[in-house]
C-alpha positions as CSV (number, residue, x, y, z in Angstrom):
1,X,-35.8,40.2,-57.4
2,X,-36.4,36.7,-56.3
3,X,-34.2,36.9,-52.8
4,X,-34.7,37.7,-49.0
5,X,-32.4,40.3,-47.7
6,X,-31.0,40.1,-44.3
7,X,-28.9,42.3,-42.6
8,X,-25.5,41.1,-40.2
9,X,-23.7,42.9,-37.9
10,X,-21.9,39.8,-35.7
11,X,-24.8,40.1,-32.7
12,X,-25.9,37.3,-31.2
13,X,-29.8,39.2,-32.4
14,X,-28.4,39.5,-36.0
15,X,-27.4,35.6,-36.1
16,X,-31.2,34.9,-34.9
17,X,-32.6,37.3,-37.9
18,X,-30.4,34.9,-39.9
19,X,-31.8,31.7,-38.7
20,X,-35.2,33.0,-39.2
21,X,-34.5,34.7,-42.8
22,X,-32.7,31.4,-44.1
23,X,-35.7,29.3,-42.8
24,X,-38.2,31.8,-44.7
25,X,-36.1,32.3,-48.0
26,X,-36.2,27.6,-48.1
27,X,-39.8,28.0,-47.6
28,X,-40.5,30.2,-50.2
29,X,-37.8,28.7,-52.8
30,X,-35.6,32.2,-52.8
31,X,-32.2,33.1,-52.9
32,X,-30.7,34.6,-49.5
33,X,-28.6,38.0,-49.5
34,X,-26.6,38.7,-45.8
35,X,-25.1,42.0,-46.1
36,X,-23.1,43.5,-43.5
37,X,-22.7,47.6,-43.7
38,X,-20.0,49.4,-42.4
39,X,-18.7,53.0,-41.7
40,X,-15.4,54.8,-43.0
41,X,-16.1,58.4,-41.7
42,X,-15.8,59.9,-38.9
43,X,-19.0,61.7,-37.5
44,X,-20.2,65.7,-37.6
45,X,-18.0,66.1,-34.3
46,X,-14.5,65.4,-36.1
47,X,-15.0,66.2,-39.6
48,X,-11.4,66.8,-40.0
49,X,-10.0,64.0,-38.6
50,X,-8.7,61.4,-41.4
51,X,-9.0,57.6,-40.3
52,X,-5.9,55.6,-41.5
53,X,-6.3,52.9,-43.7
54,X,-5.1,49.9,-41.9
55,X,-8.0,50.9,-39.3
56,X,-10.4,51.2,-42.5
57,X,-8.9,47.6,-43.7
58,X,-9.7,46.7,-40.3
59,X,-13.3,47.3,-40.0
60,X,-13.6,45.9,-43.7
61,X,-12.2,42.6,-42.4
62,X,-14.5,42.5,-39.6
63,X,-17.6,43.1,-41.6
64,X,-16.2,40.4,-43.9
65,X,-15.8,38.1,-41.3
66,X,-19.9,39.0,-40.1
67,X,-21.0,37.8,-43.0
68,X,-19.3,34.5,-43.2
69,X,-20.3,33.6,-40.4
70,X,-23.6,34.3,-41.1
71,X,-23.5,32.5,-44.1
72,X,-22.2,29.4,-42.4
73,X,-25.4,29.7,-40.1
74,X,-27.8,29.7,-42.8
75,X,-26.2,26.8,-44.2
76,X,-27.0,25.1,-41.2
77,X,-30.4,25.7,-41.3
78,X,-30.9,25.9,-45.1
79,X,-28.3,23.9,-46.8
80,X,-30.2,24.2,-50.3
81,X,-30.8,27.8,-50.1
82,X,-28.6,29.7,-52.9
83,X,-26.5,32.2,-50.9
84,X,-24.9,35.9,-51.7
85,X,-22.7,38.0,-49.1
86,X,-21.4,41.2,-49.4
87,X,-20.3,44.1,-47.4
88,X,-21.1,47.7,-48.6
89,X,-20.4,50.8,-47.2
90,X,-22.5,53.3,-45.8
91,X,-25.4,54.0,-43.3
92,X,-26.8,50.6,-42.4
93,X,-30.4,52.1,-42.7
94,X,-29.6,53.6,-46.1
95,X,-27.5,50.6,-47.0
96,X,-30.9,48.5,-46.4
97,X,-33.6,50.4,-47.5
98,X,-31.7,50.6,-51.1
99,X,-30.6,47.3,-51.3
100,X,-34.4,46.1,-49.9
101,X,-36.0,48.2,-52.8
102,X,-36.4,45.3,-55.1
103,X,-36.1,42.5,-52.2
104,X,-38.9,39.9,-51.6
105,X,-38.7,40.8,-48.1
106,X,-36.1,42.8,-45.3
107,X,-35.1,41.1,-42.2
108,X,-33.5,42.6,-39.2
109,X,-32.4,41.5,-35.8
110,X,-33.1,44.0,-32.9
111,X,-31.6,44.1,-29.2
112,X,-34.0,47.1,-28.7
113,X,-32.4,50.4,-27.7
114,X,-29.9,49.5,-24.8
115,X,-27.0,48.6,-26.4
116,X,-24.7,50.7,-28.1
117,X,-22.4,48.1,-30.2
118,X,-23.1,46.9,-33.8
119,X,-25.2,48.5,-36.7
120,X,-28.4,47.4,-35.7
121,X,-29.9,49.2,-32.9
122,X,-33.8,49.4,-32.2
123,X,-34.0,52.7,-33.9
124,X,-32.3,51.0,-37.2
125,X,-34.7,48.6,-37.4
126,X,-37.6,50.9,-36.9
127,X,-36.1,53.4,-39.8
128,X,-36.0,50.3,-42.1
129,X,-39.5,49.2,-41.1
130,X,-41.0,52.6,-40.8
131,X,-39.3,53.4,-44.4
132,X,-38.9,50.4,-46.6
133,X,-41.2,50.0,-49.7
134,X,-41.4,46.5,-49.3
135,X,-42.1,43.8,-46.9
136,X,-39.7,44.2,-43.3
137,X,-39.9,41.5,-41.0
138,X,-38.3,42.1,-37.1
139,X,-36.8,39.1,-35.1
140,X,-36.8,40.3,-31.7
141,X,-33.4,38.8,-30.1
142,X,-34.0,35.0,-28.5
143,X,-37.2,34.9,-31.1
144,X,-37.5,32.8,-34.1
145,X,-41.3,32.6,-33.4
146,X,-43.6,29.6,-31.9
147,X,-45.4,26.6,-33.3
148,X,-48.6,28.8,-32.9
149,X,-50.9,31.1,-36.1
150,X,-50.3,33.8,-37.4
151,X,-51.9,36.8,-36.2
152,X,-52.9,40.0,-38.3
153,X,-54.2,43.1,-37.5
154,X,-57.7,44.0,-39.4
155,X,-58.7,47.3,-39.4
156,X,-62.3,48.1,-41.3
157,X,-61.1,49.8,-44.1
158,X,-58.7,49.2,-47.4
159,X,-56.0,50.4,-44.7
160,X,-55.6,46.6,-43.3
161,X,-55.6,45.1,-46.7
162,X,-52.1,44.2,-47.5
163,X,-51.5,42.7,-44.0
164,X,-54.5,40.7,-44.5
165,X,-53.6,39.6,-47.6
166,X,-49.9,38.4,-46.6
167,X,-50.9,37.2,-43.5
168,X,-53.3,34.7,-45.3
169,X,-50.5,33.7,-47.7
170,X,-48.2,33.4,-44.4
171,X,-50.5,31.4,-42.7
172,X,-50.7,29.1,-45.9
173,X,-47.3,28.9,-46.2
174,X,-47.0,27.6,-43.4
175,X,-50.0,25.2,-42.5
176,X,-51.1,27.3,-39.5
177,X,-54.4,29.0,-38.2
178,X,-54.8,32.4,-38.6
179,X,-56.0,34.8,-36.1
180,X,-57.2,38.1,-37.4
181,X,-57.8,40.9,-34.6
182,X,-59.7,43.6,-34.7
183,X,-60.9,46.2,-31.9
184,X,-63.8,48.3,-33.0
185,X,-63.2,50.5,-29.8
186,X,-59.9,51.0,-28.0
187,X,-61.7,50.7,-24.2
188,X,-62.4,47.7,-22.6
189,X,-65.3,45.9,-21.7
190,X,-65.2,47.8,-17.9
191,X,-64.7,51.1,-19.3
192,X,-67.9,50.6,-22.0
193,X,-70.1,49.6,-18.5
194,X,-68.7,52.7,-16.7
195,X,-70.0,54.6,-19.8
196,X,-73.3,53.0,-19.0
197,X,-73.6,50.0,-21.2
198,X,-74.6,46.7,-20.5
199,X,-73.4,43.5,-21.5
200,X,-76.2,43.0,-24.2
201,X,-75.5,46.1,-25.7
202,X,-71.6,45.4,-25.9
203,X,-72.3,42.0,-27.4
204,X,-74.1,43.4,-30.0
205,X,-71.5,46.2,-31.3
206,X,-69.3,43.0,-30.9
207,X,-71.4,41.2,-33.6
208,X,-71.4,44.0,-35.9
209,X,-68.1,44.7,-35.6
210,X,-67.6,40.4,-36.6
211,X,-69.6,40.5,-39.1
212,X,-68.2,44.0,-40.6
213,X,-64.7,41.6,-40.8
214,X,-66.0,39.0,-41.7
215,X,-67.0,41.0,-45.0
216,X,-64.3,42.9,-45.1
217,X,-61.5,39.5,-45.3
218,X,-64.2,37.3,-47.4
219,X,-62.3,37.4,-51.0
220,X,-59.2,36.4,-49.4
221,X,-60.3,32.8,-47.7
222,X,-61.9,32.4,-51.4
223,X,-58.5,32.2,-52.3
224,X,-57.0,30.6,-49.1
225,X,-59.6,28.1,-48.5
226,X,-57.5,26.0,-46.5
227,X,-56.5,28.6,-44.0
228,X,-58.5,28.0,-40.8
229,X,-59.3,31.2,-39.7
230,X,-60.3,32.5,-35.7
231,X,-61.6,36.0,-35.2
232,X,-60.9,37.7,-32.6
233,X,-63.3,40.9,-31.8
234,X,-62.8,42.8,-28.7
235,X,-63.4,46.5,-27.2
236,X,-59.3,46.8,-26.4
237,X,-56.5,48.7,-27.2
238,X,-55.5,47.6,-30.6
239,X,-51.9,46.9,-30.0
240,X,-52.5,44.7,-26.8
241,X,-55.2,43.2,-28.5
242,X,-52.5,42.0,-30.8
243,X,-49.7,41.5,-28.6
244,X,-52.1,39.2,-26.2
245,X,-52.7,36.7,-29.5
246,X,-49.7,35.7,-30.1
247,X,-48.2,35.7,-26.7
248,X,-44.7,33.9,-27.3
249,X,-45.8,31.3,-29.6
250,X,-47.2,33.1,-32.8
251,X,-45.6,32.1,-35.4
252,X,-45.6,35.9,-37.1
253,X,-47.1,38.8,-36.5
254,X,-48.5,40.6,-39.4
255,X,-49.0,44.2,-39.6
256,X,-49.9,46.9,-41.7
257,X,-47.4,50.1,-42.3
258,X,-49.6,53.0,-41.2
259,X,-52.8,54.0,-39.7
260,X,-55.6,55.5,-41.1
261,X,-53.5,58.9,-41.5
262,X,-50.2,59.8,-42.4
263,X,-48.1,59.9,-45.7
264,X,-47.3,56.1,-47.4
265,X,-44.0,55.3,-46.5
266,X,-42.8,58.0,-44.1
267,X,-43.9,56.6,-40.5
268,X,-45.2,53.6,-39.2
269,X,-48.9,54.0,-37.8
270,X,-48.6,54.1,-33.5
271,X,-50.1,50.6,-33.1
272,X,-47.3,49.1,-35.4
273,X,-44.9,51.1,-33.8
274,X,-45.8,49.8,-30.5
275,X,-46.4,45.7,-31.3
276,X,-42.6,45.7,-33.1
277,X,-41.4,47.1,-29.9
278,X,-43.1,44.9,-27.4
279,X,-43.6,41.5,-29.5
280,X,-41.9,38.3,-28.5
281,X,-42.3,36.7,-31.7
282,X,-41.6,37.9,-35.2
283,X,-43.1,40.7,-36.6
284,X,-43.7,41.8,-40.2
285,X,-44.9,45.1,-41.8
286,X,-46.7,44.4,-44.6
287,X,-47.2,46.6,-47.6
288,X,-49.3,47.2,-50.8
């Protein structure tokens, strides 16, 4: 299905993921769904308790009211984009992950975990990332993203792949540099001379480690030869690695969904888990 989903819940953060997704779906020529999700039931603590139905009306109206709104924002940004709305009962993470099943992409606002209003709490966003099939891009609240690359994580392996690859189709899409990171050891440079080697020694793991990258994201500027592409190979921990790149004016962060271990699709690797929660810019899990 040719559309970006994007998920409302009447937050200031929610209206940003809007801005963001409405920009993205005019970019790539797609349609834009804002869906709002709502709750009817009460919760394990009052299973008896019956809520009338002018409260139930209630909360329908207000979820209605989310997404007009939101759909009036993306207007403003995208005034050609082809919009749907709709509200829909249920979990908002359920509601998501099975309405973001045949989606081009997911995008969700996030105001981390210290609020306790609205539908979209950090660990919402982190179920939808963590579980989604597809792609899930996070808008931390107050970011739409910078004027600078895009930055990618690059492991060694076929692990990295998909975030490479849709990094490198980001990047193109939007005329920026792309900066592909990759740590081949997660100490620094000071605690590789405590372990008694010299600077020679770490240059030279360095190199290997470049030109094992190199390799490893050669088919893909074959077919992104316009992508200008910086490689940044450092003894750090991956994750601040990452984070440091982009600083506050990446334009995305790409990442893949898991480590080397793990089951596809159930958790998100720790390094992905930590950049989406400490990334000032935009942040997308990318998947196969």
């Amino acid at each position: 299905m040719s559309l970006i989903l994007v998920g409302v819940d009447g937050s200031p953060e929610s209206t940003n993921a809007v801005r963001w997704a409405a920009a993205a779906a005019a970019a790539e020529n797609l349609d834009l769904k804002i869906v709002a999700a709502y709750s009817s039931t009460t919760s394990d603590y009052a299973p008896g308790l019956v809520i009338p139905q002018d409260v139930i009306d209630a909360i329908r109206s207000e979820s209605t009211g989310f997404v007009q709104d939101a759909a009036a924002v993306a207007r403003e940004v995208a005034p050609d984009v082809k919009l749907n709305g709709s509200i829909v009962e249920g979990d908002a993470a359920r509601v998501l992950l099975e309405l973001g099943e045949n989606a081009h992409m997911t995008v969700l606002g996030t105001r981390g975990l210290s609020s306790v209003k609205g539908l979209f709490l950090g660990s919402v966003s982190t179920s939808v990332a963590a579980h989604s099939k597809g792609r899930v891009v996070i808008v931390p609240g107050g970011a739409l993203g910078g004027d600078g690359p895009v930055v990618v994580g690059v492991d060694d392996s076929k692990v990295s792949d998909p975030a490479v690859a849709e990094a490198y189709r980001q990047a193109d899409l939007r005329g920026k540099k792309l900066v592909a990171v990759h740590t081949w050891t997660p100490l620094d440079a000071d605690a590789l001379h405590g372990f008694g080697l010299d600077a020679a020694e770490i240059d030279e793991m360095s190199q290997q480690a470049v030109e094992a990258v190199a390799e490893r994201m050669a088919g893909y500027g074959e077919d992104y030869p316009d992508v200008e592409v910086e490689r940044v190979v450092v003894p750090e921990e991956p994750a601040k690695a990452i984070l440091d790149a982009a600083g506050d004016t990446a334009s995305l962060i790409v990442m893949g969904s898991r480590g080397r271990g793990g089951f596809t699709g159930l958790l998100l690797g720790s390094r992905s888990q930590k950049v989406l929660h400490h990334a000032h810019v935009p942040v997308m899990i990318a998947r196969r």
